[in-house]
C-alpha positions in Angstrom: 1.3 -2.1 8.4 3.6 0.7 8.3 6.9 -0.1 7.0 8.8 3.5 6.7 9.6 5.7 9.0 10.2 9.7 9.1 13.5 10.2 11.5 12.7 13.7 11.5 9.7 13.5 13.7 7.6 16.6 14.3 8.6 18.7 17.4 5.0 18.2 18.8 1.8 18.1 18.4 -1.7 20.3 19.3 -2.9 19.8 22.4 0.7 19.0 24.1 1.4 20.5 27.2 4.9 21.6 27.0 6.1 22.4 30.5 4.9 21.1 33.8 6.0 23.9 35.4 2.9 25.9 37.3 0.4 24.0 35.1 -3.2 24.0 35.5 -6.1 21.7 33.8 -9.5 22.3 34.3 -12.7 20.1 33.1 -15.7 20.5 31.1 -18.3 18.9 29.4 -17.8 19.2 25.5 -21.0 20.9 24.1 -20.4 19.6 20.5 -16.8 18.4 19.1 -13.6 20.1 20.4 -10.6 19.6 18.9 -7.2 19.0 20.6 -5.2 22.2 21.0 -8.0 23.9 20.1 -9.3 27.3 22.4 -12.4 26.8 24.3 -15.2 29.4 25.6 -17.8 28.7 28.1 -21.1 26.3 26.9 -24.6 27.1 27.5 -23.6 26.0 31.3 -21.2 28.4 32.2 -20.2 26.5 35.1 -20.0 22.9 33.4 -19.7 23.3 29.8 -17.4 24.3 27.3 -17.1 24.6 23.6 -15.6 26.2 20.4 -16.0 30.1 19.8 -18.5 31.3 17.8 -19.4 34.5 16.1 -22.9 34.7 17.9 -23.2 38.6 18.2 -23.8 41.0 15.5 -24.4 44.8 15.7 -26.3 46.7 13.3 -26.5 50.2 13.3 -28.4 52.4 11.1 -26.9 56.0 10.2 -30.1 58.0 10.4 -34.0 57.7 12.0 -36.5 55.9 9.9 -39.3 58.0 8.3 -42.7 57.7 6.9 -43.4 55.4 4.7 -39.9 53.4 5.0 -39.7 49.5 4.9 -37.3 48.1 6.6 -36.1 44.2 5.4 -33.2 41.7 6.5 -31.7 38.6 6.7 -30.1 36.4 9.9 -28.4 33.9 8.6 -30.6 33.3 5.4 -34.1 33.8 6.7 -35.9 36.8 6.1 -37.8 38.6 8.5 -41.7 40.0 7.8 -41.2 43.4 6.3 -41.2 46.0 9.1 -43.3 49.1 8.2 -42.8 52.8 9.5 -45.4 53.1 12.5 -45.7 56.6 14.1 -42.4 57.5 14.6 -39.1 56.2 14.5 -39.0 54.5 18.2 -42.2 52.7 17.3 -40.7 51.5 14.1 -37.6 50.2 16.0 -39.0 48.6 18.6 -41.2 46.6 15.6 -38.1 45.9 14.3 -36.9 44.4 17.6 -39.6 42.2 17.4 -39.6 41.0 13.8 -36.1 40.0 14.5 -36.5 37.7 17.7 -39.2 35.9 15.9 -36.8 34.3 14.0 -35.6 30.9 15.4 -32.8 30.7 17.2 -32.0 34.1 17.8 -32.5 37.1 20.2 -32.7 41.0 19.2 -32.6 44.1 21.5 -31.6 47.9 21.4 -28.6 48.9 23.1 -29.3 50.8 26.1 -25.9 53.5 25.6 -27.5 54.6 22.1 -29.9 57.4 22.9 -31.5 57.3 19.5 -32.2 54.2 19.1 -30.8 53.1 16.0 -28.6 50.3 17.1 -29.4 46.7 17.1 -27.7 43.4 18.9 -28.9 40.5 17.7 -27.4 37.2 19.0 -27.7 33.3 17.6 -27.5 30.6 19.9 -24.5 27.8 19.8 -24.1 29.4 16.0 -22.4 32.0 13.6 -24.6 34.8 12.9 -24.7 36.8 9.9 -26.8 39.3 8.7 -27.6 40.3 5.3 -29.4 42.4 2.9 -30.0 45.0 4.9 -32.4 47.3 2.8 -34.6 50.5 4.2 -36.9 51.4 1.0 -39.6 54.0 0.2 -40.3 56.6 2.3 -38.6 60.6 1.7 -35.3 59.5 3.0 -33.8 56.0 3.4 -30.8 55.3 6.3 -28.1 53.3 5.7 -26.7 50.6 8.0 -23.7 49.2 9.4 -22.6 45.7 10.3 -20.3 44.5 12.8 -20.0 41.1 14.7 -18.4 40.2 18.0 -18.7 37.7 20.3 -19.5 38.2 24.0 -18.8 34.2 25.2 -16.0 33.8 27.8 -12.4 32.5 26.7 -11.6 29.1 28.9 -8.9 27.9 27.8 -6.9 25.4 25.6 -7.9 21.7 25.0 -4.8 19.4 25.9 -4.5 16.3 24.0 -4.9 12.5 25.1 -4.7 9.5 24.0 -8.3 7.7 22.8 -10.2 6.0 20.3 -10.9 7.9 17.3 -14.9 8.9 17.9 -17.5 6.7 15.8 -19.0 9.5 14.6 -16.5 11.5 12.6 -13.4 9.2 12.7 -11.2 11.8 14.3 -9.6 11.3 17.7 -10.6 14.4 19.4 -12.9 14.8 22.0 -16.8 14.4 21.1 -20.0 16.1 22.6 -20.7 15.5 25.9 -17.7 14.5 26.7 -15.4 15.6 29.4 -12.6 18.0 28.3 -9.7 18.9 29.7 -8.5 22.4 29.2 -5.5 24.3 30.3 -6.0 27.7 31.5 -2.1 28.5 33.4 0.8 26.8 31.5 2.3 26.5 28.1 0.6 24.3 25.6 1.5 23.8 21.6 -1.5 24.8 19.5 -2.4 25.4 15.4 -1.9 28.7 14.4 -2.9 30.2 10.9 -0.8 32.7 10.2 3.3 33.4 10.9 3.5 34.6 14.5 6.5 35.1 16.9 7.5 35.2 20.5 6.1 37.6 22.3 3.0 38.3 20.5 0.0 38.3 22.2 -2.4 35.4 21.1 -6.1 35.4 19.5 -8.4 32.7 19.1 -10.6 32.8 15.7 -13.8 32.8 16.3 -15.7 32.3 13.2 -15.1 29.6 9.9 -13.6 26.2 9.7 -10.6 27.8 11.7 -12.8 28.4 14.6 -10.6 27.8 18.1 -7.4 27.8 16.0 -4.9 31.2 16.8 -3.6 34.2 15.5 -2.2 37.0 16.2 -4.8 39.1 14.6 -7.5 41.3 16.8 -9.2 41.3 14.0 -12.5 39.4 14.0 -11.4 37.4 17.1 -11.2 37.1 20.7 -8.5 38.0 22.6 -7.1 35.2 24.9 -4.7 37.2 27.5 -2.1 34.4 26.4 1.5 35.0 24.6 2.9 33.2 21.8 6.3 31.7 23.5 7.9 30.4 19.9 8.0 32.1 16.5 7.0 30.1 13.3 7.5 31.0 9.7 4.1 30.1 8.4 0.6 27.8 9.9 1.6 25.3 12.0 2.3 25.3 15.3 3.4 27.0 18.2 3.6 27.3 21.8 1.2 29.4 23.9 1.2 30.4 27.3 -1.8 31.2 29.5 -2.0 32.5 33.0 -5.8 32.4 33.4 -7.6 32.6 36.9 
């Protein structure tokens, strides 16, 4: 039983719509957990479901053609690929590389169309963070080096709103589980967590990758810009007000 009593009670809390004014709340399925105040992209269903972001899209791009006798080796997210050996000529050997990578599980690989050389790779995970790693081009006269970059190509939503219910069975936290409907404000101002400092006025990001994922900033950097504002300024993490005008 809780005997004491905190008579400075907090301001708010995520997921609280703060004004009524020109407010709008659209549903969604949850496709896993989503926290209250929490950003939201579109699920699998772009129509009927919605989730957390994810860093699902990363970029790799190699700084010269592979040559004779190269191999070429990697790892998404931990598995290796079968070594890819120079075939013919460098588009040959890409497109083998293509191949190797979208035999992993889980994940897709193609050449970008705008790069007339052929030397830069998309590769995307499904309902995951991607991350590629030990990139290594060996043997062979000359040996390209590579870059890597990740993105995330999913469509920003909106913001989970709060309401009252049970905590869920599963993870004890009173948030709103998979499958379950969510609502999400897309025009209005709602309080959300933030990471960082922020202040009025600055435009709002969601993070997309790490146990922050769907929390905001008001960094561009390795997140996804929401089109929102930050409408109060706050010293340190907590959090703040956001306003969204989405269609």
């Amino acid at each position: 039983m809780q005997l004491n009593y905190n008579l400075n009670m907090s301001e708010a809390y995520e997921g609280l719509i703060a004004t009524l004014e020109a407010t709008n709340v659209k549903s969604g399925a949850a496709e896993g957990d989503v926290e209250f105040g929490f950003g939201v992209v579109n699920g699998t269903d772009d129509e009927k479901q919605v989730k957390l972001p994810h860093s699902e899209v990363a970029t790799i791009v190699f700084d010269a053609d592979f040559v004779t006798s190269n191999t070429i080796d990697l790892d998404v997210n931990t598995v290796s690929i079968t070594q890819v050996d120079f075939d013919t000529d460098h588009d040959t050997t890409a497109a083998n590389l293509v191949i190797a990578i979208a035999a992993l599980s889980g994940v897709t690989c193609e050449l970008d169309s705008g790069d007339v050389n052929n030397r830069t790779f998309i590769v995307k995970a499904i309902n995951t963070d991607i991350a590629i790693a030990n990139v290594v081009v060996a043997a062979g006269a000359s040996q390209a080096g590579s870059t890597v970059t990740y993105s995330n190509d999913e469509i920003f939503r909106g913001i989970a709103i709060h309401t009252h219910k049970m905590a869920n069975k599963t993870n004890s936290t009173a948030n709103y589980a998979d499958k379950e409907a969510v609502g999400y404000l897309t025009k209005g101002v709602i309080w959300v967590p933030t990471t960082v400092a922020v202040n009025n006025d600055e435009a709002v990001y969601v993070i997309i990758t790490g146990d922050d994922r769907g929390k905001f900033t008001n960094s561009s950097s390795g997140t996804k810009a929401t089109g929102g504002l930050f409408r109060k300024t706050v010293a340190a993490a907590g959090i703040s007000k956001v306003e969204l005008n989405l269609p």
